[in-house]
Every structure is written in structure tokens, then in C-alpha cells.
N, C-alpha and C positions, 0 to 999 in steps of 0.2 A: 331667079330663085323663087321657089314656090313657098308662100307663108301661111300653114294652115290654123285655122282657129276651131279650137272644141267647144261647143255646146250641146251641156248634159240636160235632160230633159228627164227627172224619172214621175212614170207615172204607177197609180193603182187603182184598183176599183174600191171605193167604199163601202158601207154597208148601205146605201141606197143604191137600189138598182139602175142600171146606166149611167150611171155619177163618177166622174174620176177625177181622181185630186193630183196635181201634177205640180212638182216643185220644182224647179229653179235657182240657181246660186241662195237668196233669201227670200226666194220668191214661190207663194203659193197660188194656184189659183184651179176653181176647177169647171170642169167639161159636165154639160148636163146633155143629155138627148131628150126631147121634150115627151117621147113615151113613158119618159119613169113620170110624169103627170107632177110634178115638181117644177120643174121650168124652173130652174135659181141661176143659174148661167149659159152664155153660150153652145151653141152645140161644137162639133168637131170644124164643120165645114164654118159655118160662123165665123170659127177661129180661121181658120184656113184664109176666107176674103179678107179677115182684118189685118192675120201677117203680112199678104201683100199692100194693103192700104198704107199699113204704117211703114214699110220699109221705100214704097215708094214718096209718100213723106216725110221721111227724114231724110232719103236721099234732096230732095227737092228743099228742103231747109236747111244742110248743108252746103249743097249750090250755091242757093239763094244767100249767103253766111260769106262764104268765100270770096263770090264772086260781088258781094254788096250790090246783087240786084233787087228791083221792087218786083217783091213777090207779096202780098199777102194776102189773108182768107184764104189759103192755098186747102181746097177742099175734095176729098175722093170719094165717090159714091161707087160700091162693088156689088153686083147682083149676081150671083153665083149661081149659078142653074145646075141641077142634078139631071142623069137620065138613067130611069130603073132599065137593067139589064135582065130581069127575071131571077127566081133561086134566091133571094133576098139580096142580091147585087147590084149595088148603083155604085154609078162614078160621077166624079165634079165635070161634064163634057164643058162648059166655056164659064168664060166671065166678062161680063160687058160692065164697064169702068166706064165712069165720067169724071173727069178732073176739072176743076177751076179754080181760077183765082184771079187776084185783081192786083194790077199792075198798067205802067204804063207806057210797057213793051207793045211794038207791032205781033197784029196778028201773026206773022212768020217768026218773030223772037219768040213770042208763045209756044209756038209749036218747034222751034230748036231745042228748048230750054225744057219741056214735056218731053222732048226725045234722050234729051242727054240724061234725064232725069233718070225715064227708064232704063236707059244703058247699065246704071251703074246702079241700080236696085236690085240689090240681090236675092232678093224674095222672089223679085216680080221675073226676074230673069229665069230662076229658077224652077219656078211653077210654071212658063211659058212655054218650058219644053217639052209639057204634056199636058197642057191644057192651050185651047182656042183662047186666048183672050183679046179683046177689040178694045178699045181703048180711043173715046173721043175729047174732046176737050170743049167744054164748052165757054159759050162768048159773056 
């Protein structure tokens, strides 16, 4: 059986240019591009690396929950790299991830428990199917 879940995202543009305020069940928050010379919040892509940062930690704090392993400081660094395609056109082409954390799992438990982790992130799995993303773990 397949169990689908809906999330509604409505966005708008405000009256600042490039600015958009996007709600959420009780949730507000918004998107700036740093051309409107405002800088007050993240840009698109911004958001973009921190969906998968976060989904791949709270999968890993879930794991880590269930399965009463030591996980902690479990931390994700995302650098998200653009390439202009010309015509005012760019795409997100990769993402180079570093993960750590401290525990006193073998180095191969690390790297089980970083794999299962990404299994079952749905962000991460998501985005992976049209983005490069490299993903190291560090010691």
C-alpha cells in the first residue's frame, strides 16, 4: 500500500523586489535573493541545501532515537555549487556534504549508520536524483 502525504507551500511576491513570503500550515517565513540589496533572509538555493541538511538530520536523530545509538554533535556542512548556463540560466549542478559526529562507533559503524541515514532521508534522496551530490564524513 502506497501512503501519500500533502504538503502545501503557498508562496507570493511582496512588495519588496525579489522577496517572497511563503507560508506553511502556521508557518511563515521568507525567501530574499540578495539582488534586492536587502539581504533579510535566505536565498532559494540556501533553502534548497538546508532542506537536505535538515532532513538528513532528523533522519540521523531519529536512527540515532530508535536504535539508542551514540550519536552526538551530529553536524552537516552543505556547499551547494551553481553553474550559469547563459540567457540568465543556472542550475544547482552538485553538492559537496560533510557530516560528523562524535560517537564511539568504529569507523565502519560510522559509515553504516551515515549510509542508512541517507537511505531514508527524503530530502536527500530526493534531490539526489538530479543533482551530483558527494557526501564525506568526517573523523
Amino acid at each position: 500500500e502506497i501512503r501519500m502525504t500533502k504538503y502545501t507551500v503557498k508562496s507570493e511576491l511582496t512588495g519588496t523586489p525579489w522577496q517572497i513570503e511563503n507560508r506553511t500550515k502556521k508557518h511563515k517565513f521568507i525567501v530574499d535573493e540578495s539582488a534586492s540589496g536587502k539581504n533579510v533572509a535566505p536565498n532559494p538555493v540556501e533553502y534548497l541545501a538546508g532542506a537536505v541538511n535538515s532532513c538528513i538530520s532528523i533522519s540521523a536523530g531519529m536512527i540515532a532515537n530508535v536504535h539508542h545509538l551514540d550519536v552526538k554533535n551530529f553536524k552537516v556542512t552543505n556547499q551547494a555549487i551553481t553553474t550559469k548556463l547563459g540567457h540568465g540560466k543556472s542550475v544547482v549542478s552538485e553538492m559537496l556534504i560533510t557530516v560528523s559526529f562524535d560517537s564511539s562507533m568504529s569507523k565502519e559503524e560510522k559509515q553504516d549508520f551515515l549510509a542508512h541515514t541517507l537511505h531514508v532521508s527524503t530530502v536527500y534522496q530526493t534531490v539526489s536524483q538530479s543533482i551530483k551530490i558527494y557526501v564525506e564524513l568526517e573523523d
